[in-house]
N, C-alpha and C positions, 0 to 999 in steps of 0.2 A: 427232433420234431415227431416222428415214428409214424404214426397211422391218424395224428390229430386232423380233425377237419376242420379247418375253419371258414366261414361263408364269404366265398367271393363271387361277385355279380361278374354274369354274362358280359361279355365285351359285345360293343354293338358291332352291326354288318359293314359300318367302314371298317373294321380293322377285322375281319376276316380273309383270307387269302379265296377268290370265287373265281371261275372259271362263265365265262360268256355264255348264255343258255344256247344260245345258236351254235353254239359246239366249237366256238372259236376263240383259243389261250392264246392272245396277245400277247403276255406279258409273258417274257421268258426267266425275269430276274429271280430273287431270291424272295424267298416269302416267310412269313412267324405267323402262326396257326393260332388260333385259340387254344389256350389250356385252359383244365379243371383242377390244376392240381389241387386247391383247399377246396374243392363245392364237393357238396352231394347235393344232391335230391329227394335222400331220404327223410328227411325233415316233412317234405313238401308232399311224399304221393303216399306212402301205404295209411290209408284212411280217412285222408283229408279230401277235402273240394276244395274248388279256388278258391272259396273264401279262409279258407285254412279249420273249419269247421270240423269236428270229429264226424264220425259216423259208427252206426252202434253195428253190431254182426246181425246175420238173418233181418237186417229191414229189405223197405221193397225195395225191387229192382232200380235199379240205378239207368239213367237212361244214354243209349251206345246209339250213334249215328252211323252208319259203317262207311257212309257215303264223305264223311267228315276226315278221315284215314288220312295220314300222309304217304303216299305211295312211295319209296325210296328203294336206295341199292348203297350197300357199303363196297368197294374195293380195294384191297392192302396190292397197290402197283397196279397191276393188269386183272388180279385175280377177282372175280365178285367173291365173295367171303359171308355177303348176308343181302336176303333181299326179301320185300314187305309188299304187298299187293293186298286190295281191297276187297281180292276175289275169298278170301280168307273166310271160310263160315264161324261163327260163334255160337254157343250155346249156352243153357242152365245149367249151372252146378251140377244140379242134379242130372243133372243128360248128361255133363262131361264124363259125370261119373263110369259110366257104363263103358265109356269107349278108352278110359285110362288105361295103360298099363305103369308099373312099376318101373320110376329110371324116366317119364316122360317128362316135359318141361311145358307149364302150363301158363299161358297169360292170362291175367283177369284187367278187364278194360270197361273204360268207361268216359263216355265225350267231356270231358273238361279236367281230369284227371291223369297222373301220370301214370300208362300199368304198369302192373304188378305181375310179378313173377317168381315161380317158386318150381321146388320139385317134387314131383306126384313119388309117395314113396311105398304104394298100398296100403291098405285095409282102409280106405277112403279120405288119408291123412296128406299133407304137404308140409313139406319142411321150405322155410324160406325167411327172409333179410325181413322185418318189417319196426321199423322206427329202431335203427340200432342197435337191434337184438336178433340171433338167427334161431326160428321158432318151430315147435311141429305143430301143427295144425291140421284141423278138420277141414278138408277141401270146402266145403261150404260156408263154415267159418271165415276163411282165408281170401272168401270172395267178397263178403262185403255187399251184398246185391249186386256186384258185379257180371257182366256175361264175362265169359271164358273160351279160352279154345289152347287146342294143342300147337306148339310151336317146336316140334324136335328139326323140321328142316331149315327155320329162318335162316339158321349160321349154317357153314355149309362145311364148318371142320367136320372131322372124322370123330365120330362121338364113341365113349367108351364103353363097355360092358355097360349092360343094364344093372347089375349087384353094384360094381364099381360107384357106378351113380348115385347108386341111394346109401350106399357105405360113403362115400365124400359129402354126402349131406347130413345124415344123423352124425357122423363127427363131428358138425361143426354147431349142433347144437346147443342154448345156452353160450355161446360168443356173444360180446356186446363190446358195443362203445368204441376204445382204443384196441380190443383185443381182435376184432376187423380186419380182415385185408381186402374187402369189395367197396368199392361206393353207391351200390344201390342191389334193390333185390335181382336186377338183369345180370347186372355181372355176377355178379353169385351163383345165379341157376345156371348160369351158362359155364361158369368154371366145373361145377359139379358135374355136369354133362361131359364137357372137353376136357378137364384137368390144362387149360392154356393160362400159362402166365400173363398174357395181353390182357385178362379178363380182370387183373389182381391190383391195386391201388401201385403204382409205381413199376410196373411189371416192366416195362417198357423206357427206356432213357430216350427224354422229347429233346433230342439235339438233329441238324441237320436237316436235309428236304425232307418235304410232308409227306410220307407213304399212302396213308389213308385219304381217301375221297369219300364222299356222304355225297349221294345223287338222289336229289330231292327233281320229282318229277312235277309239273306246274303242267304241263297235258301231253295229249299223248305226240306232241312233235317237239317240246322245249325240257329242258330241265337244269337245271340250278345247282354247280357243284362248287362245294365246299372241301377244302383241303385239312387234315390236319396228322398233327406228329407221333399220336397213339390212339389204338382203339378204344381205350378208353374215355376220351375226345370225344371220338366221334359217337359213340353210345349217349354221352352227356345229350349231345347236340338234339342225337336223334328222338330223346325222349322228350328233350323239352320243345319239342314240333312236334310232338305227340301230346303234351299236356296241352299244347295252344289250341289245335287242331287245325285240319289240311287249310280253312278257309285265311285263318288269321296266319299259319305259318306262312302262306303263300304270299299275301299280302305283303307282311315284310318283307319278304326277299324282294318283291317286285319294287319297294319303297326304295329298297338296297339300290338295284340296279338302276334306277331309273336317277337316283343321289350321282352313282355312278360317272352316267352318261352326260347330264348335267356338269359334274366336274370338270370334264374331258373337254366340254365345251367353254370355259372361260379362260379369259386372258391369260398366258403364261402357261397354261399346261401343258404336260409332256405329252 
């Protein structure tokens, strides 16, 4: 089968493994996580809108809610390993420009859209994943009317040489299709950055307890955890609560639990 993707739909939040927002894991027993293994995203985010529309380079700005964010934390066991806050500034292409260096990892984001991610590799150029194909591009280009911001601290590995960085991204230039080992431009930028096999289609073998947690925050006293078997997973997850945005992902989840609690209340239940 090799690096084929083929498109598998999201399982819904009953058959997610969730932990109690009130911080309280009931269930001790054994749990199956969602997997991605045939999805990408990529189809779905570098230059489309939800209506699946194209969109041309240098049109106007694209419009970013910031208040809209899904505020989250990934942790592999105990460890936090990545985390997202809404305190996050974003800027113009052109402003980000100034404040790149070579070797940074740059999101371009937009309210309805899944971002996009790539690596700043200088002379005002980014190499990145965009419809199947891994590309060099004019940062401005690359944005799409997007806003943008620097993201080298989200993951909280030990990031490599800054040359390293932009040497593992023009290598991989000109890739496409099956010849791929990412399922979206995040894990890409982010292998580039880390050189981690978690970041890689298949990097990781999804047998066993779920290591990974996705802590999806709903305010500042509740939050909503999600279990699953690679980072890879939970990167899927996080971005398509990123393409929903915070209002509508929130929403589910609370549809989720409240399904939940409901269940727990009729005849027969354990």
């Amino acid at each position: 089968m090799g690096n084929q993707m083929d498109k598998l739909s999201h399982l819904n939040y009953a058959e997610v493994p969730t932990v109690d927002p009130a911080g309280l894991d009931l269930d001790d027993g054994p749990r199956i996580g969602v997997s991605y293994i045939f999805s990408s995203d990529d189809e779905l985010e570098d230059g489309c809108a939800l209506d699946g529309s194209e969109k041309e380079p240098n049109q106007e700005e694209e419009h970013f809610d910031q208040r809209d964010e899904v505020e989250c934390s990934v942790y592999h066991r105990e460890e936090c390993i990545y985390e997202r806050t809404r305190l996050e500034e974003v800027y113009s292409p052109e402003n980000l420009l100034n404040k790149c260096k070579a070797g940074d990892l740059v999101e371009f984001v937009a309210s309805g859209h899944y971002p996009h991610w790539a690596v700043y590799v200088g002379d005002f150029q980014v190499v990145h994943l965009h419809r199947a194909e891994v590309k060099n591009s004019f940062l401005t280009d690359a944005s799409q009317g997007r806003r943008c911001r620097i993201v080298n601290d989200s993951y909280k590995f030990k990031p490599l040489g800054s040359d390293m960085v932009v040497q593992n991204a023009m290598e991989q230039v000109g890739l496409k299709d099956r010849e791929l080992s990412w399922r979206n431009s995040e894990c890409f930028a982010a292998w580039c950055r880390f050189g981690r096999r978690e970041f890689k289609m298949g990097g990781e073998i999804r047998i066993g307890k779920q290591p990974y947690r996705l802590k999806v925050f709903m305010s500042d006293k509740h939050s909503h955890v999600l279990e699953f078997q690679s980072l890879e997973d939970v990167i899927m997850e996080k971005r398509r609560n990123d393409h929903l945005g915070r209002t509508a992902a929130l929403r589910e989840l609370a549809c989720h639990y409240r399904n939940v609690e409901e269940s727990k209340k009729q005849p027969g239940a354990p």
